[in-house]
C-alpha positions as CSV (number, residue, x, y, z in Angstrom):
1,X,5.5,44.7,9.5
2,X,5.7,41.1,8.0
3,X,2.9,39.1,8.3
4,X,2.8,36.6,5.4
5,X,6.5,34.5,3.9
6,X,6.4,32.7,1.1
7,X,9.0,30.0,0.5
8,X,10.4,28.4,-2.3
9,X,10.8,24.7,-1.9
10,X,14.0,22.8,-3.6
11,X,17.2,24.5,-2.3
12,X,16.0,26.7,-0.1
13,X,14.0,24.1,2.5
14,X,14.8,21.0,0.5
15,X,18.3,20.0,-0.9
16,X,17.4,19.0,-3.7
17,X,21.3,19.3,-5.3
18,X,22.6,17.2,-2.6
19,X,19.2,14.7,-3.2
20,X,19.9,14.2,-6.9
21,X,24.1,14.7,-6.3
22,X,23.4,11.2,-4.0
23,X,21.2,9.9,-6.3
24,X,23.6,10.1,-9.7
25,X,26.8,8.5,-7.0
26,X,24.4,5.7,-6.2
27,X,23.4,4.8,-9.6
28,X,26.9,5.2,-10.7
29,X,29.0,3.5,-8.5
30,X,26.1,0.7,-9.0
31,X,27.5,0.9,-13.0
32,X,31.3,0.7,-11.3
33,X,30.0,-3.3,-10.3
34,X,29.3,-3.8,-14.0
35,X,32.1,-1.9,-15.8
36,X,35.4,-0.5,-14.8
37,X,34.9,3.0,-14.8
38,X,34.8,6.8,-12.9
39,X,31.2,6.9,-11.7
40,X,32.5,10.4,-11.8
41,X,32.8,10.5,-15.4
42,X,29.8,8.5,-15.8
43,X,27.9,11.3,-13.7
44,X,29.1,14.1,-15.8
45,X,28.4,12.2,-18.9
46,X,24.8,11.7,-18.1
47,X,24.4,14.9,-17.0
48,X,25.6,16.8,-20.3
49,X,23.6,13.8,-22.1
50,X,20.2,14.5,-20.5
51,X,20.5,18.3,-20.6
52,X,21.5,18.1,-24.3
53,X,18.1,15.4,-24.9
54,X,15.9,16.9,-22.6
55,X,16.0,20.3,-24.9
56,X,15.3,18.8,-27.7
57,X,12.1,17.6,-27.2
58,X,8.9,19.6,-28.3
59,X,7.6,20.0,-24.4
60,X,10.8,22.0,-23.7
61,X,9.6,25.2,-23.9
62,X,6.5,24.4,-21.7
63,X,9.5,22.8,-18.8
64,X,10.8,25.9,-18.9
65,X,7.7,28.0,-18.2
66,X,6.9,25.7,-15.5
67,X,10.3,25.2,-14.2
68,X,11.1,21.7,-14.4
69,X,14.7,20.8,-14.7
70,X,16.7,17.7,-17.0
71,X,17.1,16.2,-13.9
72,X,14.2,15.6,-12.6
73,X,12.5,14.9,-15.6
74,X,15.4,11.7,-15.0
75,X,13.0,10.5,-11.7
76,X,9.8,12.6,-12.1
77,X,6.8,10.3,-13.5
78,X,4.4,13.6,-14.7
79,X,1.2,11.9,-13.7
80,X,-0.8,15.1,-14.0
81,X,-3.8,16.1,-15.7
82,X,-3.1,18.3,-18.3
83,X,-1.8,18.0,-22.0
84,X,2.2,19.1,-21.5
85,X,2.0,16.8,-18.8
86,X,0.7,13.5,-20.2
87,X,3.5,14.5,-23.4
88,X,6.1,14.6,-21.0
89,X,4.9,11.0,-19.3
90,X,5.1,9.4,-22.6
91,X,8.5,11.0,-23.3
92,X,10.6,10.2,-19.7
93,X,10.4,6.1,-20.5
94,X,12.6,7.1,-23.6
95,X,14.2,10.1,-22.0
96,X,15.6,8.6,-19.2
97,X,16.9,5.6,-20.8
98,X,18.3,7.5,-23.5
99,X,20.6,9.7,-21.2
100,X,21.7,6.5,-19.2
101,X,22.7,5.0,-22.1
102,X,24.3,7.7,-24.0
103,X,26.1,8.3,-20.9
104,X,27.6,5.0,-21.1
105,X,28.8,5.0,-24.8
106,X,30.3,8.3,-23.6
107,X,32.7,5.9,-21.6
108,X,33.1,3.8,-24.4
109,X,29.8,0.9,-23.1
110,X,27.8,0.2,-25.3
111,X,25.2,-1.5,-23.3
112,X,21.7,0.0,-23.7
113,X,19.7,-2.6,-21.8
114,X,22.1,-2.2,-18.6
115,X,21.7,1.8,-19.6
116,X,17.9,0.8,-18.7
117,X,18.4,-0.7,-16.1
118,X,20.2,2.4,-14.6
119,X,17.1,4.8,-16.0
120,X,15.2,2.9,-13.3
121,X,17.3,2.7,-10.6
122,X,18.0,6.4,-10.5
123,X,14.2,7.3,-9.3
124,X,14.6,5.0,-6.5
125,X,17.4,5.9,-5.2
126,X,16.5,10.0,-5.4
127,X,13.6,9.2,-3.8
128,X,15.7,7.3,-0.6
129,X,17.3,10.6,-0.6
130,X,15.0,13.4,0.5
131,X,17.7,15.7,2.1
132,X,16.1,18.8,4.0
133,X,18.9,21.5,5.8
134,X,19.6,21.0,9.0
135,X,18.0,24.3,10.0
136,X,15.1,24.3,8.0
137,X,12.1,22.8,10.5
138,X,13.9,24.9,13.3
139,X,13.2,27.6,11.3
140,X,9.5,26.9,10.6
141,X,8.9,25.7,13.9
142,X,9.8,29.5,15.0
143,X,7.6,31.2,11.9
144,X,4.8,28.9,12.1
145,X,2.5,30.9,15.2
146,X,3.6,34.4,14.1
147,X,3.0,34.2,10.2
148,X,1.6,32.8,6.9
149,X,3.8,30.9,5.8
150,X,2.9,30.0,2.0
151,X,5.0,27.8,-0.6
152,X,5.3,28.7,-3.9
153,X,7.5,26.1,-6.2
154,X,8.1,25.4,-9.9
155,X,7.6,21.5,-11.0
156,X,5.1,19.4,-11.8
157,X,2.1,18.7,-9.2
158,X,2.6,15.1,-9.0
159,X,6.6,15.7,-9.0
160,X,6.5,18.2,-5.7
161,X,3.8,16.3,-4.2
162,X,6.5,13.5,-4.4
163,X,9.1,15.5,-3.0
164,X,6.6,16.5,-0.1
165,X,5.1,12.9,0.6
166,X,9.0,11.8,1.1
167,X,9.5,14.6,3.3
168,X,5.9,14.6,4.9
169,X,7.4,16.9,8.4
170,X,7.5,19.6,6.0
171,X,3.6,20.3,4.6
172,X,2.0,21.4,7.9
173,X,3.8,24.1,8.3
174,X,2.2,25.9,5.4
175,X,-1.3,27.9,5.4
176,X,-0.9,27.3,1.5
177,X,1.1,25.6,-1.0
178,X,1.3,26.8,-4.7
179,X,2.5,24.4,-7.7
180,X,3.1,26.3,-10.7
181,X,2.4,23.2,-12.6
182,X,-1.2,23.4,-11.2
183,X,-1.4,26.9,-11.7
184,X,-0.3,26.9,-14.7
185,X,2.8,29.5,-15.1
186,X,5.9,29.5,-13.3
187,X,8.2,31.9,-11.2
188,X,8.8,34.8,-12.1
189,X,5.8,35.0,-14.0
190,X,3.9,37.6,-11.9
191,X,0.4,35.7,-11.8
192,X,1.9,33.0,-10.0
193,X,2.7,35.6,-7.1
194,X,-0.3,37.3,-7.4
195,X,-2.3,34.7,-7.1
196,X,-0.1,33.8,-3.9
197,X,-1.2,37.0,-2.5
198,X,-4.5,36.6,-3.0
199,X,-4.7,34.0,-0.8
200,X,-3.6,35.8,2.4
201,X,-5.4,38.8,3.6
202,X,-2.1,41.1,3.7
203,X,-1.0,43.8,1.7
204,X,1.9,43.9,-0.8
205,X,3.9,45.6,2.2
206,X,3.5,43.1,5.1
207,X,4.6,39.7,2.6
208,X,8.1,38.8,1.9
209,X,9.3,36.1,-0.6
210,X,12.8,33.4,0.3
211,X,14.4,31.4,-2.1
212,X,17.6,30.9,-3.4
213,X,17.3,31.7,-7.1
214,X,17.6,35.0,-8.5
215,X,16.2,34.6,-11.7
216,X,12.6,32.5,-10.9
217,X,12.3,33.6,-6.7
218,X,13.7,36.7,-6.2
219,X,13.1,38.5,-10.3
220,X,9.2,37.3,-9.7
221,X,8.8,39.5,-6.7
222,X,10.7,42.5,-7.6
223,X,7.6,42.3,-10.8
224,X,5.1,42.1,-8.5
225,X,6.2,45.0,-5.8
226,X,7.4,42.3,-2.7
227,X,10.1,42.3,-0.5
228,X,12.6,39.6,-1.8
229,X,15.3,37.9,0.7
230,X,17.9,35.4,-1.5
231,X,19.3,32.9,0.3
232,X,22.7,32.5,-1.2
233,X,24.4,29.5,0.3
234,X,26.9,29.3,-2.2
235,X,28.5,32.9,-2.3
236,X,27.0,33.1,-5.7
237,X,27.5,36.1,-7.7
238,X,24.6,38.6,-8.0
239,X,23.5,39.4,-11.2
240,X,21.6,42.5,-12.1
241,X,18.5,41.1,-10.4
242,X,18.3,42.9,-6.8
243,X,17.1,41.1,-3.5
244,X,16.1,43.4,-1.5
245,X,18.0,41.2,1.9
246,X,20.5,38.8,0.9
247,X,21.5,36.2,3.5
248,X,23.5,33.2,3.9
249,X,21.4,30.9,6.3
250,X,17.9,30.4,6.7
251,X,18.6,31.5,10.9
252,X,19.6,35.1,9.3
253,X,15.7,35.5,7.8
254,X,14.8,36.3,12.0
255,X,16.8,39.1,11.8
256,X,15.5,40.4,8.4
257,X,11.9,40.4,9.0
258,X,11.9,41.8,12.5
């Protein structure tokens, strides 16, 4: 019997794709007042521009263990006690404006103090944008007397906290919350789950993780021995990583666990 669930938190509560999606049309079709161009194309630019930057720098590898993406590295500020962390404060200032204005000359602008001014508007308006599913806190409100609910998410401390101050509804819900930024590995590192289990009283048997991605969520409980339920919104493709439940709304999980 389940007694424990532990959630991921961006795509599979929050949505975060439809936060930063908003964010990047905002910011653009701010540009479009300026200049005569697609925000669309501006989007896309910035996009490739960032991802292409934001591997190049030396704290790449340690993003990737904790699993922090390009794009919030565009709005995160990384205010977090640790080494990586303070390296990646002092790099976003450049970062960010970089990729704005990179993305401009892309378009044929050449205009990096207006490719600033976008680097800062961008965190504000992702941060007016805290989507959550429409089912999400239904969902909770159902789990929250019958199990543990614990959330386990990749990002930087101060980044998640972010997300979870601007979506404040969400943080009660949850006996425990796990940042692998704070912990210091990311999913599917096994510790990070382990260490999640540690902190319920339940065996391997009665816990079951949710998330939406295959590779971090779903790969880091198969290596630990958990039951794994993807939540694949998209019709996505499965790869050779094996859920062992896949659904395709967060109302299905009832169904699953009982």
């Amino acid at each position: 019997m389940i007694k424990s669930i532990f959630f991921d938190l961006d795509d599979t509560l929050l949505w975060d794709k439809r936060s930063v999606k908003e964010a990047f049309r905002a910011t653009c079709e701010y540009a479009n007042t300026k200049y005569d161009l697609q925000p669309e194309q501006l989007e896309a630019a910035v996009r490739e521009e960032a991802t292409t930057l934001y591997a190049s720098y030396e704290t790449y590898d340690f993003t990737k263990m904790i699993g922090i993406n390009p794009f919030e590295g565009l709005w995160g500020n990384f205010l977090d006690d640790d080494d990586n962390f303070r390296k990646m404060k002092d790099i976003v200032p450049t970062y960010r404006k970089e990729a704005w204005t990179r993305g401009l000359n892309a378009l044929g602008i050449d205009d990096p103090t207006f490719g600033e001014e976008l680097a800062e508007r961008f965190p504000e308006e992702r941060k007016k944008k805290p989507f959550v599913y429409e089912e999400t806190f239904n969902v909770l409100d159902q789990l929250k007397d019958d199990y543990c609910l614990v959330l386990i998410t990749n990002g930087s401390p101060d980044l998640q906290n972010t997300k979870l101050n601007i979506t404040p509804e969400l943080v009660p819900y949850f006996d425990h919350i796990v940042i692998s930024g704070g912990f210091g590995k990311g999913k599917p590192d096994p510790s990070i789950f382990e260490y999640a289990l540690s902190l319920v009283p339940y065996n391997k048997d009665e816990v079951v993780m949710v998330g939406d991605n295959l590779m971090t969520d779903i790969l880091g409980a198969n290596r630990v021995g958990i039951k794994s339920v993807w939540i694949n919104r998209e019709d996505k493709t499965r790869n050779e990583v094996i859920p062992t439940y896949e659904i395709k709304h967060l109302e299905e999980l009832f169904s699953v666990i009982k």
